[in-house]
PLY file of the C-alpha trace (Angstrom):
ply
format ascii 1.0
element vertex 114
property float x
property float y
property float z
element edge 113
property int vertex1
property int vertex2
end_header
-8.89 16.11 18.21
-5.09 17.13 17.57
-3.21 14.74 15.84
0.45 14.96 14.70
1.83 14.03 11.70
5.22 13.54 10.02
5.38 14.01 6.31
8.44 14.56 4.20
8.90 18.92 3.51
7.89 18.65 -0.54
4.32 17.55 0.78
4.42 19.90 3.75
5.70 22.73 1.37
2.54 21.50 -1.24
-0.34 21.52 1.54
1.31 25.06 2.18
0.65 26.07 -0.98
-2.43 24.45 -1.42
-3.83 25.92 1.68
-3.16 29.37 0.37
-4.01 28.73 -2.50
-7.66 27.89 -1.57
-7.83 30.51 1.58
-7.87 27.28 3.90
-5.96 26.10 6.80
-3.87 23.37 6.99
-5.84 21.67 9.28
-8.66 21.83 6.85
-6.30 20.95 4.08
-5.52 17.54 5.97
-9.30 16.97 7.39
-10.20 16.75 3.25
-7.30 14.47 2.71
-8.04 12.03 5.28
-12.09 12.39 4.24
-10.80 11.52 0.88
-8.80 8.39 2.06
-11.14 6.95 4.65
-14.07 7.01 1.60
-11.16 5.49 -0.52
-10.71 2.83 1.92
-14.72 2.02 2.13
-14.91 2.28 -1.31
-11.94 -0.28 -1.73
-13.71 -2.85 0.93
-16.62 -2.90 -1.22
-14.23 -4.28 -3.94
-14.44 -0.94 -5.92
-11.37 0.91 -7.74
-11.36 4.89 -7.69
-10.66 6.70 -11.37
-11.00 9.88 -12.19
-12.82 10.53 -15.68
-12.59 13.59 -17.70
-16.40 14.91 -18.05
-16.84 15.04 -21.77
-15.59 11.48 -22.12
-13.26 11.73 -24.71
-10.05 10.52 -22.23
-9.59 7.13 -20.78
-10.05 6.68 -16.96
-7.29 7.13 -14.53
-6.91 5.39 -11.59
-6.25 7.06 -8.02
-4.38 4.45 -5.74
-1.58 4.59 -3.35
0.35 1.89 -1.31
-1.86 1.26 1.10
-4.64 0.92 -1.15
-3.55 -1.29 -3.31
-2.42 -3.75 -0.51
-5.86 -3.30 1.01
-7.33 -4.46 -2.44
-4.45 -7.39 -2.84
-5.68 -8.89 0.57
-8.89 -8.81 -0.21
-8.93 -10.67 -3.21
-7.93 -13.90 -1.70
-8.18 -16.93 -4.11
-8.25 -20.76 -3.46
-5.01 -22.54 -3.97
-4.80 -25.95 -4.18
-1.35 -27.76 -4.90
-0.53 -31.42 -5.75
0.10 -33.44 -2.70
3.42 -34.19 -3.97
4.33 -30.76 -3.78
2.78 -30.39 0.23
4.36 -33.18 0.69
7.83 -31.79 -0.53
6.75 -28.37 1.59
6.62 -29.89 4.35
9.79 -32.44 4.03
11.83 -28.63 3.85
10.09 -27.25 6.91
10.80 -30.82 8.83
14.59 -30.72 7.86
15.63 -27.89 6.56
18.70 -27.27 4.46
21.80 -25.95 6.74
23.22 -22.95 5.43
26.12 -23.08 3.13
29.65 -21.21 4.03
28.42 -18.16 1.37
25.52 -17.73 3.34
27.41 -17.50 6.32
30.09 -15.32 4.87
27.26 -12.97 3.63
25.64 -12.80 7.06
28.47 -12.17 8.78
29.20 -8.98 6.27
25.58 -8.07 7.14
25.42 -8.11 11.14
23.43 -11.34 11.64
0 1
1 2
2 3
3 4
4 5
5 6
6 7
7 8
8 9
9 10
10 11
11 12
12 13
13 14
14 15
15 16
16 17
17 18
18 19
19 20
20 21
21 22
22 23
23 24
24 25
25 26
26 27
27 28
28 29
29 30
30 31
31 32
32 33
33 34
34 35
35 36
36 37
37 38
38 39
39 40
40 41
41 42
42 43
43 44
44 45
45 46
46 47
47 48
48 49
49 50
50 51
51 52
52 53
53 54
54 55
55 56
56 57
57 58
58 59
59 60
60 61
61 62
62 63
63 64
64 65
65 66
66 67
67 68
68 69
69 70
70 71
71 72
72 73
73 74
74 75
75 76
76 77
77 78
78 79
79 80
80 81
81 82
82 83
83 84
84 85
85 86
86 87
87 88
88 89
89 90
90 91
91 92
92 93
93 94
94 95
95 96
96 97
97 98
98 99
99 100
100 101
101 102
102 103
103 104
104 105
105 106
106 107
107 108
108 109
109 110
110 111
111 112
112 113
């Protein structure tokens, strides 16, 4: 499969290098990345973190994450929330009659396109 990517030039300039580094294409280059991040993914469903540890042990773990994984990992950990009933109560008085905007508001949107 082809698939087209756009990726600012200091990364496309460092899979350049990397590639040559290594004797591989880019293609192969990105095929390892995106192995890398779908098992980074799985491994992030299965509530897991990825670190990297140095092999004699002596240094402390470093964790590998990026954007998208760590909003992956936020979602997942969903937690009950329970609130007072005066404060649903209050939530739902401001959705029912909400506040009308004041003239700085206004002013401010108007500066802003809205």
């Amino acid at each position: 499969m082809r698939l087209e990517a756009t990726v600012p030039d200091s990364r496309g300039a460092a899979v350049q290098e990397l590639a040559d580094q290594l004797g591989l294409s880019r293609s192969q280059i990105i095929d390892e990345a995106l192995s890398l991040f779908l098992k980074a993914v799985l491994e992030i469903r299965q509530g897991r973190r990825l670190v990297t540890q140095d092999p004699r042990g002596s240094q402390a773990l470093c964790e590998l994450t990026t954007p998208t994984l760590t909003t992956l990992e936020w979602a997942l950990s969903s937690e009950k929330l329970e609130l007072p009933e005066a404060a649903l109560a209050k939530m739902q008085e401001l959705v029912d009659a909400p506040t009308k905007p004041s003239e700085r508001l206004r002013a401010a949107a108007k500066r802003h396109g809205r």
